[in-house]
C-alpha positions in Angstrom: -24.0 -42.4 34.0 -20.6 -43.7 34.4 -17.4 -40.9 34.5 -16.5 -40.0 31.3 -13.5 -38.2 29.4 -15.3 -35.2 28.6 -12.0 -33.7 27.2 -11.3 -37.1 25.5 -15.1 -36.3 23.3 -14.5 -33.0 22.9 -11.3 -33.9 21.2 -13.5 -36.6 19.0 -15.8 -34.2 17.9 -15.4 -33.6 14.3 -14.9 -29.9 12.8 -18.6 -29.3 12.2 -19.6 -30.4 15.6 -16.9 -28.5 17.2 -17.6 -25.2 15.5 -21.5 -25.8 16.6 -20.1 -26.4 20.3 -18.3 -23.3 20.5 -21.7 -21.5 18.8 -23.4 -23.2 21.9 -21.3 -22.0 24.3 -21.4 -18.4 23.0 -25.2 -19.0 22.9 -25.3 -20.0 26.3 -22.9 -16.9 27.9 -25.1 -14.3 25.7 -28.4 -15.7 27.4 -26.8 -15.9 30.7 -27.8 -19.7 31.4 -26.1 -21.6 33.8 -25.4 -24.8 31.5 -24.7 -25.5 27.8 -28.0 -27.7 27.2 -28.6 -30.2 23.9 -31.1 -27.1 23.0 -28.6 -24.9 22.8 -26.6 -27.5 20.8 -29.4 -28.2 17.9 -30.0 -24.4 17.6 -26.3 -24.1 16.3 -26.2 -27.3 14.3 -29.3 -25.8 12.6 -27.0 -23.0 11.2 -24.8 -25.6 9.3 -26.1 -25.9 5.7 -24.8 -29.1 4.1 -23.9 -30.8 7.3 -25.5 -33.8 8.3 -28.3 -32.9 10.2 -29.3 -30.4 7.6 -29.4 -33.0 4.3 -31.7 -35.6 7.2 -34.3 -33.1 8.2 -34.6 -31.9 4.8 -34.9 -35.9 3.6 -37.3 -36.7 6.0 -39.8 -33.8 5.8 -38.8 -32.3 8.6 -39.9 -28.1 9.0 -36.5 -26.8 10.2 -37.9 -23.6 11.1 -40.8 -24.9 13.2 -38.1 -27.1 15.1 -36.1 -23.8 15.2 -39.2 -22.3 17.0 -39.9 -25.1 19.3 -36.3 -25.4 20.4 -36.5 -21.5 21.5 -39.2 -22.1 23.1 -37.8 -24.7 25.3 -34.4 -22.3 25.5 -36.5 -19.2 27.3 -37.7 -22.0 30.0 -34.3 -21.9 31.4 -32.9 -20.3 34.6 -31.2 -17.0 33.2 -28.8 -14.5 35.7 -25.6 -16.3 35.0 -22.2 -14.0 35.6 -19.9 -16.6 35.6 -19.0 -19.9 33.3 -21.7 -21.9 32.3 -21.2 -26.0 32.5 -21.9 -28.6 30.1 -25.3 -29.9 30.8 -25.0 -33.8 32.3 -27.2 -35.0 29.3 -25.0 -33.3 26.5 -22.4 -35.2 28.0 -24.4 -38.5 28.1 -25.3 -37.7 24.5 -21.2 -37.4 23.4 -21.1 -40.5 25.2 -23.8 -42.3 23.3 -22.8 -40.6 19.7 -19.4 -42.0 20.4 -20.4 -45.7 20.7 -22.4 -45.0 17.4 -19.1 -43.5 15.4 -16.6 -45.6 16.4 -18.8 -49.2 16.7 -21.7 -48.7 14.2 -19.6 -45.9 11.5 -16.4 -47.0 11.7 -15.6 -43.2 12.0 -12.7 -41.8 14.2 -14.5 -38.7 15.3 -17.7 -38.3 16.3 -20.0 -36.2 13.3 -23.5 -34.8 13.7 -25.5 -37.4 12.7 -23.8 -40.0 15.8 -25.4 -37.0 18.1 -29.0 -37.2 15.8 -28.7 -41.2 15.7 -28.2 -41.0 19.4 -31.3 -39.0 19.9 -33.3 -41.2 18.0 -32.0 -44.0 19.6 -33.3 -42.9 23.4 -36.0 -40.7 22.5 -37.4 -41.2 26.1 -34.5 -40.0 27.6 -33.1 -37.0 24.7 -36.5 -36.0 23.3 -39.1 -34.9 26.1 -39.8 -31.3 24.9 -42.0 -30.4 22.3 -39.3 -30.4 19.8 -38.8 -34.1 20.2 -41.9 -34.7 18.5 -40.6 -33.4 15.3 -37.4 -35.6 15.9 -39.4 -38.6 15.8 -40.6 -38.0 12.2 -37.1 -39.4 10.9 -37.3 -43.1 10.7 -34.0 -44.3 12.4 -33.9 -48.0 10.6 -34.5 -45.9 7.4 -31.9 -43.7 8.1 -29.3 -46.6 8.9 -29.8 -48.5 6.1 -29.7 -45.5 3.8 -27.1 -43.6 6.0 -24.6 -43.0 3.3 -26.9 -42.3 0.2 -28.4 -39.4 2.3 -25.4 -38.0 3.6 -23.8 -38.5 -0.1 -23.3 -34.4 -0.6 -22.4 -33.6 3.4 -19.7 -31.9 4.7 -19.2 -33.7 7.3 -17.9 -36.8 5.0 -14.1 -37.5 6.0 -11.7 -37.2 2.5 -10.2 -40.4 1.2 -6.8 -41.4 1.6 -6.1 -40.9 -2.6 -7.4 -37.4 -1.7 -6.3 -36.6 1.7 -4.8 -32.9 1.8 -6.8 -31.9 -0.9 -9.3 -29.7 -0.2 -12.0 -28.6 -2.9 -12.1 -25.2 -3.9 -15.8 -24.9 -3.3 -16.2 -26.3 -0.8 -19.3 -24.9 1.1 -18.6 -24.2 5.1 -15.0 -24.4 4.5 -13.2 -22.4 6.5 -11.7 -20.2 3.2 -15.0 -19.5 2.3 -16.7 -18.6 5.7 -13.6 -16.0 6.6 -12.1 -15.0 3.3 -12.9 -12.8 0.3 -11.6 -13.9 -3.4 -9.7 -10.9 -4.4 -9.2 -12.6 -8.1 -12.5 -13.3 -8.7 -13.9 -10.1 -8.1 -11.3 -8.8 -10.2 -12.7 -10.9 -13.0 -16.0 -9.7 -12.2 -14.8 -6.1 -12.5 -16.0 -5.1 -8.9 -12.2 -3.9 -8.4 -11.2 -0.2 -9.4 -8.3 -0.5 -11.6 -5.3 0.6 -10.0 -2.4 3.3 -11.2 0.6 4.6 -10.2 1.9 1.3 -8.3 3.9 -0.5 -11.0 7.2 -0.6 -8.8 5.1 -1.6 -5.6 3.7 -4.6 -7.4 6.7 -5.7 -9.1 8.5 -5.7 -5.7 5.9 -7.7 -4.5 5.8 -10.4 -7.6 9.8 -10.7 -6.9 9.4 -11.5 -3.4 6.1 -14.1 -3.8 8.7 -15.8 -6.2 11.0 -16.7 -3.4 11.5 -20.2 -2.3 11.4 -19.3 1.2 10.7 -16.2 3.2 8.4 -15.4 0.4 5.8 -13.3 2.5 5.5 -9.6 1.3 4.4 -6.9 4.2 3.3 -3.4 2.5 4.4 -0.7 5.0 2.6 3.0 4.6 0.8 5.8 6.1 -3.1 5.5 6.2 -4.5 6.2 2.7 -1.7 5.4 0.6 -3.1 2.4 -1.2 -2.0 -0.4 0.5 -4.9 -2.5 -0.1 -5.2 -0.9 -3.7 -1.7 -2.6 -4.2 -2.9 -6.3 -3.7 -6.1 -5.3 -5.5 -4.1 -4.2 -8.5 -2.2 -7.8 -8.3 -5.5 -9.0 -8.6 -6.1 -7.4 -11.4 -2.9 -8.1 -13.3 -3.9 -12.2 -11.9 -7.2 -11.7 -13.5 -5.4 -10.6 -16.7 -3.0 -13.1 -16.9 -0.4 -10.5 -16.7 2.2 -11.8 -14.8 5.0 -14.5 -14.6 4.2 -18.1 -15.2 4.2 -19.0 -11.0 1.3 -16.7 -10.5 -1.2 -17.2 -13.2 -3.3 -20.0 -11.7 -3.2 -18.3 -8.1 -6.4 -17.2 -6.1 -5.2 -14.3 -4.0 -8.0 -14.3 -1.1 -8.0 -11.6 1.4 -8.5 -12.7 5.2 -10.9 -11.2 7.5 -9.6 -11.3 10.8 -12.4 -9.2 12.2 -14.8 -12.2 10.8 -12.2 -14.5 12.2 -12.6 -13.5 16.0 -16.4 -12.5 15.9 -18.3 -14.8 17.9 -15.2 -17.0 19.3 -16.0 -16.7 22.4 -14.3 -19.8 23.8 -10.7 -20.1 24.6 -9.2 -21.3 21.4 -11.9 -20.8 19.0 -10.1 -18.3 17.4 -6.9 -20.1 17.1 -9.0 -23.5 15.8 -10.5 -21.1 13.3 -7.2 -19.6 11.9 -5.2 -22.9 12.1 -8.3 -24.0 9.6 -7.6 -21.9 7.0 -3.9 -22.5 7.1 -4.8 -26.1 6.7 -6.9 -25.7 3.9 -4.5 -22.8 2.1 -2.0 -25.4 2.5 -4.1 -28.5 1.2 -6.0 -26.5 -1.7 -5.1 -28.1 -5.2 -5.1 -24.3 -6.3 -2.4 -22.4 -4.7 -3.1 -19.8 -2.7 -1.8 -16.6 -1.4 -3.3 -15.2 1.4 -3.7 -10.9 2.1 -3.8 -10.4 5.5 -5.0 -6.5 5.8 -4.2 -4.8 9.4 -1.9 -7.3 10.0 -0.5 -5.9 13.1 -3.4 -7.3 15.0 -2.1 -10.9 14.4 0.2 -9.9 17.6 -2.1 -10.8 20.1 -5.4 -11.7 18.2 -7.7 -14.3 19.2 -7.1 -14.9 23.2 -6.1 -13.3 26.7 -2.9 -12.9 28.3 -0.9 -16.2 28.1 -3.4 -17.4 25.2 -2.0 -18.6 22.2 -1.3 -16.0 19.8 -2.2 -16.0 15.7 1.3 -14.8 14.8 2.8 -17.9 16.5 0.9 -19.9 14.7 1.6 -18.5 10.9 5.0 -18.4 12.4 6.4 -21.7 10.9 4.3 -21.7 7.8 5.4 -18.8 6.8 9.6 -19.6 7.5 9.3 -22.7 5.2 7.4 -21.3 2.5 3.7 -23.2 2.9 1.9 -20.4 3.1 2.2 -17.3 0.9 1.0 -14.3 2.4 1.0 -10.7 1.7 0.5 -8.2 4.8 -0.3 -4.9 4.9 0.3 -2.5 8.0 1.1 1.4 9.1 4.7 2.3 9.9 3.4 2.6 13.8 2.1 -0.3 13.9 4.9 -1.8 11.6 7.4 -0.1 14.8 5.0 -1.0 17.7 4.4 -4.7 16.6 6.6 -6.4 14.2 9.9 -4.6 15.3 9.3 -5.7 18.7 9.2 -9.3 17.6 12.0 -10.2 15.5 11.1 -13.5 14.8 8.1 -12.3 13.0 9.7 -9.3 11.1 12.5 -11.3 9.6 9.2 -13.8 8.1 8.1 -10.8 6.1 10.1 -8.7 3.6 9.4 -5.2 3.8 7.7 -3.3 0.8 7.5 0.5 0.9 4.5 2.4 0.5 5.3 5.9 0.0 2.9 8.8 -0.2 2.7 9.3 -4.0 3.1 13.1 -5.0 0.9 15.4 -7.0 1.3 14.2 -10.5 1.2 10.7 -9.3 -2.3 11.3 -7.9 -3.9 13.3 -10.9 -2.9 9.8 -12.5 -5.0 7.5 -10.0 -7.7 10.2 -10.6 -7.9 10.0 -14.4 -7.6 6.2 -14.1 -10.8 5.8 -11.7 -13.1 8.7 -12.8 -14.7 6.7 -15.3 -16.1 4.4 -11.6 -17.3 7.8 -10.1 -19.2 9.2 -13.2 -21.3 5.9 -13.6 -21.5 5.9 -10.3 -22.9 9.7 -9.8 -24.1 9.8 -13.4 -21.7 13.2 -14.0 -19.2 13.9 -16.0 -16.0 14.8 -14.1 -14.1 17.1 -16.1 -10.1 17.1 -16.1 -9.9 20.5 -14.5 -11.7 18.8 -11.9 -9.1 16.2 -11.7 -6.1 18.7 -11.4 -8.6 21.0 -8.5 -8.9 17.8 -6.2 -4.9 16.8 -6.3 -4.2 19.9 -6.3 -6.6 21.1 -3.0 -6.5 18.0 -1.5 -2.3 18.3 -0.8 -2.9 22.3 -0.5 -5.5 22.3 2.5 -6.6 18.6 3.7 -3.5 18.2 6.6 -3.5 14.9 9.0 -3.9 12.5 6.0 -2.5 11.3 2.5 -2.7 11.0 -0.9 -4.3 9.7 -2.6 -7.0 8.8 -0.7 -7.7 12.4 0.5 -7.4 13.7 -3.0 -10.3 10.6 -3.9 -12.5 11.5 -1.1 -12.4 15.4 -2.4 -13.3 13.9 -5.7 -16.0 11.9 -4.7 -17.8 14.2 -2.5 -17.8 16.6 -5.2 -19.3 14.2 -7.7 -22.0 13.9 -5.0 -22.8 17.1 -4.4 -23.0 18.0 -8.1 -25.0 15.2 -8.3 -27.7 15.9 -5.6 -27.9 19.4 -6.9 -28.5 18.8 -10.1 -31.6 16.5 -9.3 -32.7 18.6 -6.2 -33.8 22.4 -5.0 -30.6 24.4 -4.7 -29.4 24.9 -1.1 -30.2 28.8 -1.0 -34.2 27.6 -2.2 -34.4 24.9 0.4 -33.0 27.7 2.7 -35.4 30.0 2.3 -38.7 28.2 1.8 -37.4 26.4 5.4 -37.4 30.2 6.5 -40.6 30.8 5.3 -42.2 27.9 6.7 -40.2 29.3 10.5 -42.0 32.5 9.4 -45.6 31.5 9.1 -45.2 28.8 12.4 -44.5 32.4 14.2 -47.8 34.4 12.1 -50.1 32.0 12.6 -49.3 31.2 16.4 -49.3 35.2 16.9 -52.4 35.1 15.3 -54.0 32.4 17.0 -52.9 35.1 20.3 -54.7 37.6 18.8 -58.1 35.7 18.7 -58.1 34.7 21.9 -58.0 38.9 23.0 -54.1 38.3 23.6 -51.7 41.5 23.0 -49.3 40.5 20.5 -46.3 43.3 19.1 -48.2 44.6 16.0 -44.5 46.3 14.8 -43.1 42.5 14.6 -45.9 41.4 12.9 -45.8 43.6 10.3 -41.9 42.8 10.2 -42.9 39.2 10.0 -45.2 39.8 6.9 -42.6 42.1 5.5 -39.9 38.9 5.3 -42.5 36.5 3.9 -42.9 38.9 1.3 -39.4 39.8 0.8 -38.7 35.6 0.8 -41.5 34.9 -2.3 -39.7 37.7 -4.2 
């Protein structure tokens, strides 16, 4: 094989293919092989539903799970014991190669997508396909597939957006980065999976002022743990849901980003920042705006790569200066101090909304609000003195955290216990009959003694007899 550009591919690759790449690498370090191999490659691809290879296989008959099977099988033939970094294996590179030619010569395509890397296959099955998975491969009729490339592919993915439509991103879009790493705050406020939300009025107006900015228009809630500061956006998704609020606001989906999500399984350098620049793309692109809650924001300083990697906040830096990307953060006053003070850039993006430990009164409120959630929830009835007892005790005794949240948890694990004891034994029964049964273990292996000629105390086996009595009284 001639010397290729192996950077220059890897660049070519389109967004599925690169996603499956990084999958493969990560597939390759867990296993500890020494090269990232066209098996590990198809295992990944297999994962994307809606991309090209999925919408062939399934047109052409082909079992996916059997070729799932075969293509682990040919996976635990190779060398394992790898510490270090794998290598790309010479005939995935040959394959790039080879899908290339087909995307830019037979496609027309600017990047390479992943059915150039199945056409490719098909196209040297001598060479590619020499395991046992190959045979399956071979079903798909490549002249078929050719002539009716487009028709099969009609509903993929992987199908580039016009120019009349380029920027636009469909809101359903399946695999889209929005919908693999985010979580639609509006609609489950529609589908009443969101506990309404009291005692925040002021919070949430502050926020809807500062979302109404032209620029700088990034609210960051600042609190101690437990004050509510995700119950604050969730309440602005309610009043969304509701169409109570100004006219900017009513056709927004407010999705909440999961950065945890975000860096799990981005193993190679700049996965994580390929990921995140994604979903600013697409909030930016979507026909419907967007506002995006970022929850534990402080790990944006840092997130996604070692020291000297890129970091996440540099890259919602300038988006969130010109006002292209609406976001709402959410972080603790140490974290707020440790992070955002420290880089001023950053802090001067956001503007700062207090969360303040509501007091007492303010938290017998939240309580009569939600109780109606906890007694379908616990089938009980959660009486108002209850309400008043869990503010109440909760600020009293429960030190080292905040209301409300300590005041909920009170009220909760009452409704719970309540609960279990109403459709269980009492504790003090289930004591005692656990006594008992400790009781009769002890008679019967003293007894058991006694057959066998053994002395046993005949004074604490009277007393043992005594307590069993004693117990069924």
């Amino acid at each position: 094989m001639i010397s290729v550009d192996l950077k220059g591919l890897i660049e070519n690759l389109n967004e599925v293919c690169t996603s499956t790449l990084h999958g493969a690498a990560g597939l390759c370090v867990s296993r500890t092989h020494y090269e990232i191999s066209l098996e590990h490659f198809i295992l990944k691809i297999l994962e994307e539903l809606e991309a090209d290879w999925f919408l062939i296989l399934k047109h052409f008959s082909v079992d996916i799970e059997r070729l799932r099977r075969l293509v682990e099988q040919s996976l635990e033939n190779l060398k394992v014991g790898n510490t270090g970094k794998p290598v790309f294996s010479p005939i995935l590179i040959e394959l790039f190669a080879d899908s290339w030619l087909i995307s830019s010569i037979d496609l027309k395509d600017d990047q390479i997508r992943s059915a150039s890397l199945l056409m490719a296959l098909l196209k040297r099955p001598n060479f590619y396909l020499l395991e046992k998975y190959g045979e399956l491969l071979k079903k798909i009729n490549l002249q078929n597939l050719e002539e009716n490339f487009w028709s099969i592919l009609e509903n993929s993915k992987e199908n580039p957006v016009s120019k009349t439509e380029k920027g636009k991103i469909p809101s359903a879009q399946k695999g889209s980065f929005l919908d693999r790493f985010c979580i639609d705050f509006t609609q489950r406020a529609k589908e009443g999976k969101i506990d309404p939300v009291f005692g925040r009025d002021k919070e949430i107006r502050q926020i809807i002022d500062i979302l109404g900015r032209r620029r700088k228009n990034n609210p960051i809630c600042v609190g101690e743990p437990g004050v509510g500061k995700t119950a604050v956006v969730e309440g602005l998704a309610l009043r969304i849901a509701q169409q109570d609020v100004p006219d900017f606001l009513t056709d927004v989906s407010l999705l909440g980003l999961d950065l945890g999500l975000l860096e799990a399984g981005a193993g190679m350098k700049g996965e994580f920042e390929n990921r995140l620049k994604g979903v600013i793309d697409e909030v930016k692109a979507s026909e419907k705006p967007i506002i995006l809650f970022i929850d534990e924001a402080h790990t944006l300083v840092g997130a996604g790569g070692s020291a000297g990697g890129s970091d996440a906040a540099n890259l919602l830096k300038p988006a969130l200066a010109r006002g292209e990307l609406r976001t709402i953060a959410a972080t603790t006053w140490s974290e707020y101090k440790k992070y955002f003070e420290k880089d001023p850039a950053l802090a001067r993006r956001f503007q700062l909304v207090k969360l303040d430990e509501p007091d007492v009164s303010t938290t017998k409120l939240i309580l009569r609000g939600i109780k109606k959630n906890y007694e379908k929830s616990h089938k009980v009835v959660v009486r108002d003195d209850a309400i008043e007892a869990s503010a109440n005790l909760a600020h009293k005794y429960i030190t080292g955290r905040f209301l409300p949240d300590k005041a909920i948890d009170l009220l909760d694990t009452s409704c719970a216990r309540v609960r279990i004891n109403l459709t269980s034994k009492p504790a003090e029964i289930e004591d005692k009959e656990r006594q008992k049964q400790a009781i009769e273990r002890e008679i019967e292996a003293l007894d058991r003694d006694a057959q066998n000629n053994i002395t046993i105390d005949k004074i604490h086996y009277k007393n043992l007899k005594n307590k069993i009595k004693t117990i069924e009284k």
